[in-house]
N, C-alpha and C positions, 0 to 999 in steps of 0.2 A: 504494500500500500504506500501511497505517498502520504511520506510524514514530514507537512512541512516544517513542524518545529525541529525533526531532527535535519533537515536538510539546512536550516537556519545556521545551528552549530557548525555545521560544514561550512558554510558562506561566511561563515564569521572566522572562523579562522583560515582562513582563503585572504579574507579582507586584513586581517592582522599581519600575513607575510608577501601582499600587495608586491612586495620587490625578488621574489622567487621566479625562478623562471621555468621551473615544475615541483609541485611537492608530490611526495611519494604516499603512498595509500596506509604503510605501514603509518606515517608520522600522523597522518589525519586520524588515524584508530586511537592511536596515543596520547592525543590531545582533544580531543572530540567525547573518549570513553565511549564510542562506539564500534562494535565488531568489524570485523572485515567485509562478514557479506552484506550489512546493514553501507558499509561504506563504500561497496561496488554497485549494490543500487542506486545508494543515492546521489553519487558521479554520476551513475549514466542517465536518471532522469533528470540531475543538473544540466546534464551535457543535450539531451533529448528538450529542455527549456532554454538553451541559449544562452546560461546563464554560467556553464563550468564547458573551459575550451577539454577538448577529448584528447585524453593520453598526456595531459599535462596536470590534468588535477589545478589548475590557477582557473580566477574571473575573467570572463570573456571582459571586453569595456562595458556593456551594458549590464553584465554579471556582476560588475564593482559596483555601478549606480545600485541595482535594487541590494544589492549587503551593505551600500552605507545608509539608503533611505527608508527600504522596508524590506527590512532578512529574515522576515516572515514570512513576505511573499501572500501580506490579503489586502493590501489597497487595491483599487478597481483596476489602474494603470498596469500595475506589475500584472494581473492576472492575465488581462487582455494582450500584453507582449508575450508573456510564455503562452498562453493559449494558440496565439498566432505563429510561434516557432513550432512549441511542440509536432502542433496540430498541420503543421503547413510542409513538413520536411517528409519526404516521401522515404529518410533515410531512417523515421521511425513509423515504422509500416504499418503495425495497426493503427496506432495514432491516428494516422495520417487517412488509414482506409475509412477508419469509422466515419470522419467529420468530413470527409471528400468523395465517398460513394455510400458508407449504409446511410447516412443521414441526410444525401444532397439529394440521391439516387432512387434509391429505393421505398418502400413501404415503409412504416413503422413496424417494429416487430419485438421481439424479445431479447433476452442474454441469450437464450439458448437459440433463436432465432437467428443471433449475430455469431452464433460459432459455428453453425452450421452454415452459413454463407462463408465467412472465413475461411472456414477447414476446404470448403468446394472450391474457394479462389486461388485456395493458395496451394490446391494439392498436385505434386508433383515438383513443387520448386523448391519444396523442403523436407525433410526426415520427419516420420513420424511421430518422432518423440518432439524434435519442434514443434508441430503441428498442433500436439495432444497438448504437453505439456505448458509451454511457453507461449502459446497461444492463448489459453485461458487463462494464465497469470496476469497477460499485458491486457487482454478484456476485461479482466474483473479491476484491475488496476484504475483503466481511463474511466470505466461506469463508477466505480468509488470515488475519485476524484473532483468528478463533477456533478453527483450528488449528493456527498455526505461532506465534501472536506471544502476547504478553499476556494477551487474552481465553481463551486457551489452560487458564489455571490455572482457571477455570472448570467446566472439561468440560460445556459444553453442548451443541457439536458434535460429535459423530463419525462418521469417516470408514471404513467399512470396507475388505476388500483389494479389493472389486469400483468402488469409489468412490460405494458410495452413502452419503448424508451422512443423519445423522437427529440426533434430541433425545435426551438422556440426563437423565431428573428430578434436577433441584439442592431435594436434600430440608433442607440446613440453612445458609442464609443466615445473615449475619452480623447476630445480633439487633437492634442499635441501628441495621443499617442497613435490616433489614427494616421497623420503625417510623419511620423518616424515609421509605421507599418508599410507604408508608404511608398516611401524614400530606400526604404532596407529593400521591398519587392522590385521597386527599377532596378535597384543594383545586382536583386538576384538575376534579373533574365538584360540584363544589358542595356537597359532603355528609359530618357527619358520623357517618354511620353506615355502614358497607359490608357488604353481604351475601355470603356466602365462597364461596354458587353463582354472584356474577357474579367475585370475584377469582377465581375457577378456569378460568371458560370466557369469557370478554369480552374482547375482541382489545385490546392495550395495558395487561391487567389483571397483576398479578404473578404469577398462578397460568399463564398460557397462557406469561409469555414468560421463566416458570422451569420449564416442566413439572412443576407440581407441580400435585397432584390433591386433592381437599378433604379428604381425611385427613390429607394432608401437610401442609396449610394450616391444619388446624386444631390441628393439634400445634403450627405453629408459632407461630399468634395464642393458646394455649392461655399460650405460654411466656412472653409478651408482657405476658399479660393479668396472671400471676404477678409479672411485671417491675412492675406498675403504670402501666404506659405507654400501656396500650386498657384497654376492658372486651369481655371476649366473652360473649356473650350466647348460651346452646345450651339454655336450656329456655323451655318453654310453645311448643315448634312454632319457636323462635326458631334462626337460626344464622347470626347476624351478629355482627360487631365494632362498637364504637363508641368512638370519636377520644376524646379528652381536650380540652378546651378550655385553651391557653396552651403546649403543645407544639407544636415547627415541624419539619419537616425538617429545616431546616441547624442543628436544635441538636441533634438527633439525629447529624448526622453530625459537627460538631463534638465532641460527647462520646462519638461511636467511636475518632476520633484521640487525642483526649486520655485516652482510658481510662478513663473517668469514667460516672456516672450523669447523666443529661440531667438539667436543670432547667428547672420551667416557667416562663414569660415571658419568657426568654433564647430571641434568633433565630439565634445561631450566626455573628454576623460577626465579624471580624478587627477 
């Protein structure tokens, strides 16, 4: 399960040796007073959040931000950035499948409804013991997640009395951190310019793994654009956003923490 208090302990002292340029798994057991496999999970759903760079055990920069302003990890902001990494990296598979095809795609249905899609999607490209075992762990993990713990304050899953789990549209994201969302997705595919039919329907896009629909999208790039922070572009046939050159993500999320307006040429580190 994710435990964010204990993953906090992890971030906190992450954030304590800021100047390491990897720490070792043994030293985090040692000083955390948490076990090994309690500390190989909680690296890799740090690292699965964006927030612990992989195979170095250190804060990513965005990772430093939320360990110095909230290393709990339950303000609205922080949840919405990991929700959006987690959930957006096809390199955390179930993750990634639940919030970009059972919930974009498909019916609503059950736990058991959603391993049974899983185990059919995914069989043949992994060992049975993957399949059986690890597959129901990282299920039970994401449906925990986001209805009993943290990701909770969210409300993107719900659960009805029959147990079927479905999506509920998150229509107003935390502005400054919707433009760091943003800004990080041009950078993932190359581009500053984003068209708001592929942010609404394109699997790892912000529209599919917020259920938000391009009205909702455009209201909110509309408020953005107001901000000075994009430009949205909705005539001559046009209905695209376009980036700002000298804005970054992590100074967008920095100037969420600090309550401030971003500034450009500023990267948002510590």
């Amino acid at each position: 399960m994710l435990e964010f208090d204990q993953l906090a302990r992890v971030l906190d002292f992450m954030a304590e040796n800021s100047s390491a340029r990897k720490i070792s798994r043994q030293k985090l057991q040692e000083n955390t007073g948490l076990s090994n496999r309690q500390i190989e999970s909680l690296v890799s759903v740090g690292s699965a959040m964006g927030v612990i760079q992989r195979g170095k055990q250190i804060l990513t920069p965005i990772g430093a931000l939320i360990a110095k302003y909230d290393t709990f990890i339950e303000v609205k902001g922080s949840l919405e950035w990991c929700h959006y990494t987690g959930a957006g990296s096809y390199r955390n598979l179930i993750w990634y499948e639940i919030f970009n095809t059972l919930l974009s795609d498909e019916q609503p249905m059950t736990q058991k409804g959603w391993m049974k899609y899983l185990r059919d999607a995914l069989a043949g490209q992994y060992t049975d013991r993957t399949i059986g075992k690890h597959l129901y762990e990282e299920v039970r993990l994401v449906i925990d997640a986001y209805l009993n713990r943290n990701f909770n304050k969210l409300g993107l899953l719900h659960q009805d009395s029959d147990g079927i789990l479905y999506h509920r549209r998150y229509a107003k994201p935390e502005s400054t951190v919707l433009a760091a969302m943003l800004y990080d997705y041009g950078e993932k595919i190359g581009s500053n310019v984003l068209q708001i039919h592929d942010l609404a329907e394109k699997a790892g896009a912000i529209g599919v793994l917020f259920a938000m629909d391009k009205v909702c999208l455009r209201q909110a790039v509309e408020n953005l654009h107001e901000q000075g922070w994009i430009r949205y572009e909705g005539t001559h046939n046009l209905d695209q956003l376009r980036l700002k050159e000298g804005y970054t993500a992590s100074e967008f999320m920095k100037a969420y923490y600090e309550d401030r307006e971003p500034e450009i040429g500023q990267h948002g580190s510590n």
